[in-house]
C-alpha positions as CSV (number, residue, x, y, z in Angstrom):
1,X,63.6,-31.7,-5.7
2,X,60.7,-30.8,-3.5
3,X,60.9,-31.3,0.1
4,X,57.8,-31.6,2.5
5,X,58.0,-28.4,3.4
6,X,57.2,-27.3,0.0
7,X,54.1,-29.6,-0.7
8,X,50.7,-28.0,-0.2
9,X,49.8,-28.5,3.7
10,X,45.6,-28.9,4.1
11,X,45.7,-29.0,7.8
12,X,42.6,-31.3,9.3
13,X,40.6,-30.6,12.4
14,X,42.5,-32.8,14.5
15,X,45.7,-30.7,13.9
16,X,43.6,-27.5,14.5
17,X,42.5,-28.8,17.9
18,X,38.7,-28.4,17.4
19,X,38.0,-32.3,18.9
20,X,37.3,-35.7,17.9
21,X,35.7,-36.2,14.2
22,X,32.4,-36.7,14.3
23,X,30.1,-39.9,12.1
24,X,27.1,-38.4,10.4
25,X,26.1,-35.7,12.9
26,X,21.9,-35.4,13.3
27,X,20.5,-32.3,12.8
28,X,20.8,-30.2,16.4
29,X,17.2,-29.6,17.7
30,X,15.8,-25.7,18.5
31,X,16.3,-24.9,22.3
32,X,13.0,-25.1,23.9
33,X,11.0,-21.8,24.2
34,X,10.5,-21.2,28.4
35,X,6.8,-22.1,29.6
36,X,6.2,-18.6,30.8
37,X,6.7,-17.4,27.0
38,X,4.6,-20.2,25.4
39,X,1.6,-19.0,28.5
40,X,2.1,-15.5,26.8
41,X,1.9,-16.7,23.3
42,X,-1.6,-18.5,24.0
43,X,-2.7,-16.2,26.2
44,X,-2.2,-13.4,23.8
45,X,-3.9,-15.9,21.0
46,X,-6.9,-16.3,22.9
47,X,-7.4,-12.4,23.9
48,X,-7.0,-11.7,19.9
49,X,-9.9,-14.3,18.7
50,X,-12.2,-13.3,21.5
51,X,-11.8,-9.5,20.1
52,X,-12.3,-10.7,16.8
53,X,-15.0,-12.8,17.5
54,X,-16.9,-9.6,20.0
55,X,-16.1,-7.3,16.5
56,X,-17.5,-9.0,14.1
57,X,-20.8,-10.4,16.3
58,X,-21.7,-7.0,17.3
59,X,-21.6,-5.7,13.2
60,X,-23.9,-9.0,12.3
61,X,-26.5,-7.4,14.9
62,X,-25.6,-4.2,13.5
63,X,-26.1,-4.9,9.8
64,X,-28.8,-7.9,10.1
65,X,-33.1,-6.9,10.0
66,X,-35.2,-6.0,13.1
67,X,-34.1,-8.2,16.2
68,X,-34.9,-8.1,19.6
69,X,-31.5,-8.3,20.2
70,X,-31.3,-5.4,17.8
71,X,-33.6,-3.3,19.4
72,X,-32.5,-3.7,23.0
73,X,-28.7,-3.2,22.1
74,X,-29.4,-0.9,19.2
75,X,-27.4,2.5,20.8
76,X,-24.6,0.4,22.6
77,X,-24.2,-1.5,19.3
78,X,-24.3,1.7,17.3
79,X,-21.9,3.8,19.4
80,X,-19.3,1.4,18.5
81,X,-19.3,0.9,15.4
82,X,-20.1,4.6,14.5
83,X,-18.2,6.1,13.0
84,X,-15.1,4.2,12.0
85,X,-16.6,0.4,11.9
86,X,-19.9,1.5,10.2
87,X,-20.9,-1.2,7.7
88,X,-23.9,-0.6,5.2
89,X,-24.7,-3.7,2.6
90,X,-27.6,-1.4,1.2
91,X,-25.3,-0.4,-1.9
92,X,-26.6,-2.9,-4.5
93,X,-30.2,-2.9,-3.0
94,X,-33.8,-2.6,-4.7
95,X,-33.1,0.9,-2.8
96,X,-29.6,2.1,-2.7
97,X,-28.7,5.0,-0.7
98,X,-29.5,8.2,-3.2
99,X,-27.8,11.2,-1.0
100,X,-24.7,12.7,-1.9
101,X,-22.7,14.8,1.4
102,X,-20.2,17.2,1.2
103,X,-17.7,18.3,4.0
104,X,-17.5,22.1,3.6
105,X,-15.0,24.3,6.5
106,X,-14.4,27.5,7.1
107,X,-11.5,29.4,9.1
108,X,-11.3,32.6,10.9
109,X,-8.3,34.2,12.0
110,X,-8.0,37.8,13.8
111,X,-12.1,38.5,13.4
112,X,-11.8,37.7,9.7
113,X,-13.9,34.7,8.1
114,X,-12.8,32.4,6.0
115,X,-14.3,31.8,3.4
116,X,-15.9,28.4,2.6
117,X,-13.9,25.6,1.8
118,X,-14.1,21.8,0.4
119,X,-12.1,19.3,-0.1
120,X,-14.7,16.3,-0.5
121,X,-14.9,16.7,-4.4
122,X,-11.1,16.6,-4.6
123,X,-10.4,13.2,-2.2
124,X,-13.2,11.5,-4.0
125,X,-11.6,12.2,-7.5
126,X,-8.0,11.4,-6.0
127,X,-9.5,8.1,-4.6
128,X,-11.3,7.3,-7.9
129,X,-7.8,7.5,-9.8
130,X,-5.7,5.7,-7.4
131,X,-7.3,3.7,-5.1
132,X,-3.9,3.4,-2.1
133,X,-3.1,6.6,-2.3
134,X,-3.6,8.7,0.7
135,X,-6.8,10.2,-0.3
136,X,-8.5,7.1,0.6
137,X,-7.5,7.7,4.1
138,X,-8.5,11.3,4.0
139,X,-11.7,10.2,2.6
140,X,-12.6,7.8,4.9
141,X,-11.9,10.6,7.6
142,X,-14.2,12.5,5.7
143,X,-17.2,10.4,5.7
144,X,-16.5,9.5,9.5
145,X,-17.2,12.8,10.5
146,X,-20.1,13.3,8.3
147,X,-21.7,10.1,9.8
148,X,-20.4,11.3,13.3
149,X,-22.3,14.6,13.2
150,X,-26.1,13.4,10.8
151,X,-25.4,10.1,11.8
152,X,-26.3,7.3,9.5
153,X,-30.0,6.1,7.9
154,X,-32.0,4.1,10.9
155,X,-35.0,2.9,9.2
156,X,-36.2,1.5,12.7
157,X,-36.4,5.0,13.8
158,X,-37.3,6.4,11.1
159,X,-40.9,4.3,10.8
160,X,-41.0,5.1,14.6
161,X,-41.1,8.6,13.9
162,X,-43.6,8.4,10.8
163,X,-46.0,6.3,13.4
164,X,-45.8,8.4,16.3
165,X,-48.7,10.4,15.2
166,X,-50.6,7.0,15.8
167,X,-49.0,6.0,18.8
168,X,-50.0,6.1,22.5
169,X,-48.6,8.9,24.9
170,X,-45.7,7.1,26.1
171,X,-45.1,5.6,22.8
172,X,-44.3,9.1,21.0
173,X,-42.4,10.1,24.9
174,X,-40.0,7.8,24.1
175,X,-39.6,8.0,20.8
176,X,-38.7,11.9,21.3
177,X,-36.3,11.1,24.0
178,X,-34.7,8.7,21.9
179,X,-34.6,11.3,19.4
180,X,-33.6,14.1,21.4
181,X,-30.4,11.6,23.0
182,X,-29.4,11.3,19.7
183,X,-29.0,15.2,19.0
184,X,-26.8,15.0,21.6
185,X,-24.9,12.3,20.9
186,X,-23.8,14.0,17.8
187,X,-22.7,17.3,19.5
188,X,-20.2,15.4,21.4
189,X,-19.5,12.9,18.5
190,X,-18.8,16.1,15.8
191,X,-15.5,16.4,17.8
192,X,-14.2,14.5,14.8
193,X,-15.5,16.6,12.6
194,X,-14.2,19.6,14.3
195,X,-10.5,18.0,14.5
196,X,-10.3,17.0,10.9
197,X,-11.1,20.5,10.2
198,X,-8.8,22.0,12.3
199,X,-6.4,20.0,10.5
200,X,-7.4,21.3,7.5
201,X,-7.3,25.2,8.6
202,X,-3.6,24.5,9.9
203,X,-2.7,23.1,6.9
204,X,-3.9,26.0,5.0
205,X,-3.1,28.8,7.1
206,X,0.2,27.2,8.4
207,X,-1.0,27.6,12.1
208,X,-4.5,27.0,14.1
209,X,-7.4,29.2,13.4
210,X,-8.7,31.2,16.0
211,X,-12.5,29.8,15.4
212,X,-13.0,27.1,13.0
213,X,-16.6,25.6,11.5
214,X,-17.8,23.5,8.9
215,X,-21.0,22.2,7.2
216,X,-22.4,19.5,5.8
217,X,-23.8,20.0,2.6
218,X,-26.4,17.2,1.6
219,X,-28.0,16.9,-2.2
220,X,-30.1,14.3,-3.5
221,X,-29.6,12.0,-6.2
222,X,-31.5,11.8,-9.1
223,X,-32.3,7.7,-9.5
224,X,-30.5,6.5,-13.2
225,X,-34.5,6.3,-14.2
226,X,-35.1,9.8,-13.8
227,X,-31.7,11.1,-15.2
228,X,-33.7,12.7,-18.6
229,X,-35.7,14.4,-16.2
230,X,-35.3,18.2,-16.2
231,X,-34.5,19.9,-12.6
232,X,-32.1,19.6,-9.8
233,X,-33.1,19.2,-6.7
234,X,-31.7,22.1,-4.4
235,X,-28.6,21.5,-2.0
236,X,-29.3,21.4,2.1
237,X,-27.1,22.6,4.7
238,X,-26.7,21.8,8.1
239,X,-24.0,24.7,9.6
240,X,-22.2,23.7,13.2
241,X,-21.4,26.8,15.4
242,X,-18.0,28.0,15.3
243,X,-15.6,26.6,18.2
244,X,-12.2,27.5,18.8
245,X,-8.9,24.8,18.8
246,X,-8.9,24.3,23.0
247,X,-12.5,24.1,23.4
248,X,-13.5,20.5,22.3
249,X,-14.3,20.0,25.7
250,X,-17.3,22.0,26.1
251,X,-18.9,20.2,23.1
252,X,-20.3,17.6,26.0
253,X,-21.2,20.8,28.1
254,X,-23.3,21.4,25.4
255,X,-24.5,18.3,24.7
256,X,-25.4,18.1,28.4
257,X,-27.0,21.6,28.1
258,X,-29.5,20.4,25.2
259,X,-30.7,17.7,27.3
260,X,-31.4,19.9,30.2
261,X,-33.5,22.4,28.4
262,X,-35.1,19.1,26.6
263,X,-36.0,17.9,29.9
264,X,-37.1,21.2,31.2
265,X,-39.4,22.1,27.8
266,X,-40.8,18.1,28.4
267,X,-42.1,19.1,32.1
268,X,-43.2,22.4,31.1
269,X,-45.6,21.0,28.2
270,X,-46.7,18.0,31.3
271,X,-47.6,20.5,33.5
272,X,-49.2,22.9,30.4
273,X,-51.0,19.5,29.9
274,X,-52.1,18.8,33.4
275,X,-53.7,22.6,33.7
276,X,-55.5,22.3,30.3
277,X,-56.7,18.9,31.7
278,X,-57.9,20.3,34.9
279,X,-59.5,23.5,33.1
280,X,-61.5,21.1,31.4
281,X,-62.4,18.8,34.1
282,X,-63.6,21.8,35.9
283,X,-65.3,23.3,33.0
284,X,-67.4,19.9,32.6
285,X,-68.8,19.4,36.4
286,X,-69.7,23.6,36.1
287,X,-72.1,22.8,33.3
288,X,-73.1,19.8,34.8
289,X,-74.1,21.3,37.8
């Protein structure tokens, strides 16, 4: 005979002491976030459209035709963008980009140069293969600093400087000293250029070079209509001086440097102007007289 004892026990809540029993409990609400964290939350909202809203205004100016608003903001537009936000939508054009740039370095160590180096040809094959592998990175690096250091294609400068033969004296004035700001805007902005090859040498030679350089190496390409066509056309480099791991700051010495001798060559050829101007002046009342 069983006795209660031995009868299965299935203790409830009330025995257990954990309060009354409870009729259809509702659902118990979230805890209310504090105001000063919902202020954050919007705030930081707000700040993160307005950024996206400044990016992607300034590359419509960028990418979009002629503008006054183009023009007048062209550099500051352009120094932001280049290199790393550069957009071109010139691909699929009537006339596509047809240049082909290679990065080329070279490392010395202890007096002895290097010899030359690439690794454009390798990324872009990587990257052709597998499209989120790291070479796409690399690549990207790659093209940053080639774009950093020729910069890319203006064709607003570029039919400036085929009509300055045409234009007025202040006319071609400017257009050379927008042209000679620009040569020094890419000394300083080769700096990436300079540290993705010193990257490069380290990872070689398994410590930093002593001097490091590197070239850019630019070859047309023959248009898909003219691919029967016999010839080649002939590779063009553009070689940077050497410069050593601790020195990227005197690339804006430099850059500073250019400017001043531009400045000093512009007042020299004024005042060559001024005495040739004279000269002739005088010339003229002589045989008048």
């Amino acid at each position: 005979m069983s006795t209660p004892q031995d009868e299965p026990h299935d203790p409830s809540e009330q025995e257990l002491g954990t309060g009354e029993e409870a009729e259809s409990p509702e659902p118990a609400p979230s805890p209310e976030s504090p105001p000063e964290r919902r202020g954050l939350a919007r705030v930081v909202t707000v700040l993160g459209l307005l950024v996206i809203v400044f990016h992607f205004t300034l590359t419509a100016v960028y990418i979009n035709p002629v503008s006054v608003i183009g023009l007048r903001w062209r550099v500051t537009v352009t120094d932001y963008l280049e290199p790393l936000f550069r957009q071109r939508w010139s691909l699929f054009a009537p006339n596509p980009p047809m240049l082909d740039r290679r990065l080329d370095y070279q490392c010395e160590v202890d007096g002895d140069e290097g010899l030359w180096l690439s690794r454009s040809d390798d990324l872009l094959e990587t990257h052709a293969r597998w499209r989120f592998s790291p070479a796409a990175r690399l690549r990207r690096l790659e093209t940053a600093a080639v774009v950093a250091t020729v910069g890319s294609q203006d064709e607003i400068m570029d039919q400036l400087v085929a009509a300055q033969d045409e234009a007025d004296e202040q006319a071609r004035e400017q257009v050379q000293d927008m042209l000679a700001h620009r040569v020094a805007a890419s000394i300083v902005s080769s700096e990436t250029a300079y540290r993705l090859v010193l990257a490069y040498c380290r990872e070689d030679l398994g410590h930093d070079p002593d001097r490091m350089r590197y070239r850019i190496v630019t070859t047309e390409i023959k248009p898909y209509s003219e691919r029967d066509t016999p010839g080649e056309s002939e590779p063009k480099g553009m070689n940077m001086p050497w410069l050593g791991p601790d020195e990227f700051d005197t690339l804006a010495v430099r850059a500073n440097e250019y400017l001043e001798v531009y400045e000093q060559q512009k007042q020299q050829a004024k005042s060559e102007a001024a005495e040739l101007a004279a000269a002739t002046a005088g010339e003229g009342v002589e045989d008048n007289g």
